[in-house]
C-alpha positions in Angstrom: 75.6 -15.7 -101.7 73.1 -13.6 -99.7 70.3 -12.6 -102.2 69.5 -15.8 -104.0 68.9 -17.4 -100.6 66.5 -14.6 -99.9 65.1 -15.1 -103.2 64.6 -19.0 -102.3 62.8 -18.4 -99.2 60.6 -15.4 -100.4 59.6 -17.4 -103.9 58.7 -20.5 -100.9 56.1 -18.1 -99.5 54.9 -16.9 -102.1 54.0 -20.4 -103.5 52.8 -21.8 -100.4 50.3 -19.0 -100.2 49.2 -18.8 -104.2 48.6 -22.8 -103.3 46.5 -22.3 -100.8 44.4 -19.7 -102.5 44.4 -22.2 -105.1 43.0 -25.4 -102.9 40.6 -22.4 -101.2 39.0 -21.6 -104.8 38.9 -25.5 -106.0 36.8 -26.2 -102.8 34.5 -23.0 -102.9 33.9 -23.9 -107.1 33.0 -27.5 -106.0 31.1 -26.6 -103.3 29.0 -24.4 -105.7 28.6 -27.4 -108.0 27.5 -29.5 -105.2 24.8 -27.2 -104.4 23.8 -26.8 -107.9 23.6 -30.8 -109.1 23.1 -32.7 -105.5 21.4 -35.4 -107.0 24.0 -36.2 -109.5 26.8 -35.5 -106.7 25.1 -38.3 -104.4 25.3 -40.9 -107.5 28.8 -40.1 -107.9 29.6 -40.5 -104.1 28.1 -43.6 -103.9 29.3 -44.9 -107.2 33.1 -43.6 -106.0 32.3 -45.6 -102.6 31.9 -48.8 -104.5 34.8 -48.3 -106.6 36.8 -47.7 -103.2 35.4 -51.0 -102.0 36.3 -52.9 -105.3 39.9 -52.1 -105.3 40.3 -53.0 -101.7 38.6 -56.1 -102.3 41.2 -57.1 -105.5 44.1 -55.4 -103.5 43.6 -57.8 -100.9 42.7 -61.3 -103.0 45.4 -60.4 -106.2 48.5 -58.1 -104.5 47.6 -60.1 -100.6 47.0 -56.8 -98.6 46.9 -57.6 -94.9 43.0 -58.8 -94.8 42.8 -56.8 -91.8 43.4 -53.1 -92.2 41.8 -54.3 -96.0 38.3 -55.2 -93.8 38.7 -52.0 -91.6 39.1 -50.2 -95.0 35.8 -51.5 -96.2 34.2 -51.2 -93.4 35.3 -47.4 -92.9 33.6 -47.0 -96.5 30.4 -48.4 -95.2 29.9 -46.0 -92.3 31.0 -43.1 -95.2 28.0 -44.3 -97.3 25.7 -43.8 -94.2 26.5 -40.5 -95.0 24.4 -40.5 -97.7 21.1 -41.2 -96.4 20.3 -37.6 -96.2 22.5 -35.9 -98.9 23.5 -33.6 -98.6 22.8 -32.2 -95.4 24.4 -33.8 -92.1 23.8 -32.9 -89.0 27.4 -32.6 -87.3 26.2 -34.2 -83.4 25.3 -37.3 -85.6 27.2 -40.8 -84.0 28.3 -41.3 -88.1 29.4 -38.1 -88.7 31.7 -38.4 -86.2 32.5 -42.1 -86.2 33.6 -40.9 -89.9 36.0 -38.3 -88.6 37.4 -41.1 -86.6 37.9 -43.8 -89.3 39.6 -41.0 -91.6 42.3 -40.4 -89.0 42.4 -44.5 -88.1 42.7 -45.8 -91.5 45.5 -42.9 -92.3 47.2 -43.8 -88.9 47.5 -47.8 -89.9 48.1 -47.6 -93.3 50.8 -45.5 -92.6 52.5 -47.4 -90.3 51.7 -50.7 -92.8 54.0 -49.5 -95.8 56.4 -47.4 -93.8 57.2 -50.1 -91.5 56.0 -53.7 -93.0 56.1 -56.5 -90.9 58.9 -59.2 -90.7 58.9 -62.2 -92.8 57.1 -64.9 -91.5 54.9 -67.9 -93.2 51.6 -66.9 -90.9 52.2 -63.4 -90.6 51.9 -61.3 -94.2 53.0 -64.2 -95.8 52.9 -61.8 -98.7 56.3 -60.4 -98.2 58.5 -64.0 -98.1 58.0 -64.1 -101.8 58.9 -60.8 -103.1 62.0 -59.2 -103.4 63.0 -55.6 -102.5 62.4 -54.3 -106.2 58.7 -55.6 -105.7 57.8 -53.5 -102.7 55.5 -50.6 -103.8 56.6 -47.5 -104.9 56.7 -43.9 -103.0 53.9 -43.2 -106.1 52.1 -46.3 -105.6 52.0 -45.6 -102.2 51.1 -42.2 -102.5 48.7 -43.0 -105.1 46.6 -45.7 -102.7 46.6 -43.1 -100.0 44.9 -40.3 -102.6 42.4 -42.8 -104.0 41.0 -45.4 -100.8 42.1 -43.3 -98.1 41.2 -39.7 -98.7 38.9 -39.7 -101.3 36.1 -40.2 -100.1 36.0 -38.6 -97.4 37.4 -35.2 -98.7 34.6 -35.4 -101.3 32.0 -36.2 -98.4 33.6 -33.3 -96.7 33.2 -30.8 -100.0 29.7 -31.9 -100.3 27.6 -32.2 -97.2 26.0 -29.6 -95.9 26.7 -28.7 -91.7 22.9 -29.5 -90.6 23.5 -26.3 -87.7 23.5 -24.2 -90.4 19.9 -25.1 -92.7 17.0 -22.9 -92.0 13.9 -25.3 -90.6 12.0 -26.7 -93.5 9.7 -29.5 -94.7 12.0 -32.6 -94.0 14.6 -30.8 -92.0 13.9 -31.9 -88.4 16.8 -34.5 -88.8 18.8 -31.9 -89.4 17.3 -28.9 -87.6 16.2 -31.2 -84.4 13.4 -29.5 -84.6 9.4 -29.8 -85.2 8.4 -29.7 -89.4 7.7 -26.4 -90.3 6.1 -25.2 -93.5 8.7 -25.2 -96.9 7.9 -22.6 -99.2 7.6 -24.5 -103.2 10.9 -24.9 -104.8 12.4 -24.8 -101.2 13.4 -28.8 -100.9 15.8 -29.9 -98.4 18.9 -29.4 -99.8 17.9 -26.9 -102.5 17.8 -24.1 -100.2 19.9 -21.1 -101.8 21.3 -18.4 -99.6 23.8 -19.0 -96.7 21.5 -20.8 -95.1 22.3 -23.5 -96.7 26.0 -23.9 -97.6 28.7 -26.7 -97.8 31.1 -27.2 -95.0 33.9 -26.8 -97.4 32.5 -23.4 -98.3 31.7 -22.4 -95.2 34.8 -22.8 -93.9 36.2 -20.6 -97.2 33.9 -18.4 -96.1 34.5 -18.1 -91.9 38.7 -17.9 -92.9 38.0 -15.1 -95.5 35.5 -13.2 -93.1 38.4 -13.5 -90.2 41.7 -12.3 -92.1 39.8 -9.1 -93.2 38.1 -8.3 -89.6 41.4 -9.1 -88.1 43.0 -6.7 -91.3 40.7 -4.0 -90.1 41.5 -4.1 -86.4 44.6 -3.9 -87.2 44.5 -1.2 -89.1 46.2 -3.0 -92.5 43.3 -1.8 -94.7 39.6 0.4 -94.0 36.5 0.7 -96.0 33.6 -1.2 -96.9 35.2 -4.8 -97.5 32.6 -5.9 -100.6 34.7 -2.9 -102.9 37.5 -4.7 -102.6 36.9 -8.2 -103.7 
């Protein structure tokens, strides 16, 4: 066969790129919500924090989860919560911002080596696992299904719905975020509220900067012309 291979690999490209434009709108729709509802975003965050916390807590005192990645979990979810202090805008120099970053790519790093590799049997090492029997290890769902919900969620949603501090004009409350002196906010014009692209999500900025490069690099190249707004 020489066509239905071709077939397979040109339906493979064509998915992967209708799923990226699909993750590429879901982030630039929540990132508009964000914007739109910040108060009612920050409860969720921090309610979805908490509910992080509580399922680490029983995964560790019902299904015996190693007590120390289950601390480092928690405590990861603290420092995201920190976050929050100045929802929704962050300034991206801040020591939490990027201890954040860091715990992400930790937690990921040691969970992943916990369930792909668990440790050998022993009474004062995960004593966990001399009681249970191969059918009683976790799933590839289960697994996946931990690593969606207290591993990545928060801080994909923190990610969708803070606001890069470089990027907010200076206004009544903004030094933290500006660096700079307070400067006179016009009314209706609250930290955080600010419309315009002054004042967008990191998630939809990025949407944005990606978009804005494929069609400049489109026109150098020659692969389309004209004024780009008539043609989305």
């Amino acid at each position: 066969m020489w066509i239905l291979p071709l077939v397979g690999y040109l339906g493979v490209v064509l998915g992967f790129a209708f799923l990226t434009l699909a993750i590429a709108s879901g982030l630039y729709y929540l990132s508009e919500l964000v914007e739109e509802h910040t108060v009612l975003a920050k409860k969720l965050l921090t309610r979805m924090i908490y509910a992080v916390i509580s399922i680490q807590l029983l995964l560790w005192l019902v299904d015996k989860f190693p007590f120390t990645l289950s601390l480092l979990s928690v405590l990861s979810h603290v420092i995201y919560a920190q976050n929050l202090r100045r929802f929704p805008i962050v300034k991206l120099s801040d020591p939490l911002f990027i201890l954040s970053c860091i715990l992400v790519i930790v937690n990921h790093y040691f969970w992943f080596r916990h369930f792909s590799a668990p440790p050998p049997r022993s009474k004062d090492y995960y004593s966990y696992y001399n009681t249970i029997s191969d059918s009683d290890m976790p799933s590839f769902t289960e697994i996946a299904s931990y690593f969606g919900l207290c591993v990545w969620l928060v801080p994909f949603s923190l990610f969708v719905s803070l606001s890069a501090g470089e990027n907010v004009l200076p206004s009544m409350g903004s030094e933290y975020a500006t660096g700079e002196g307070s400067s006179f906010a016009s009314p209706g014009q609250e930290p955080g509220k600010t419309k315009g692209p002054a004042n967008v999500g990191m998630a939809k900025a990025l949407v944005d900067g990606i978009r804005n490069y494929v069609e400049e690099s489109g026109e150098a190249l020659g692969v389309w012309r004209g004024d780009r707004s008539k043609r989305f």
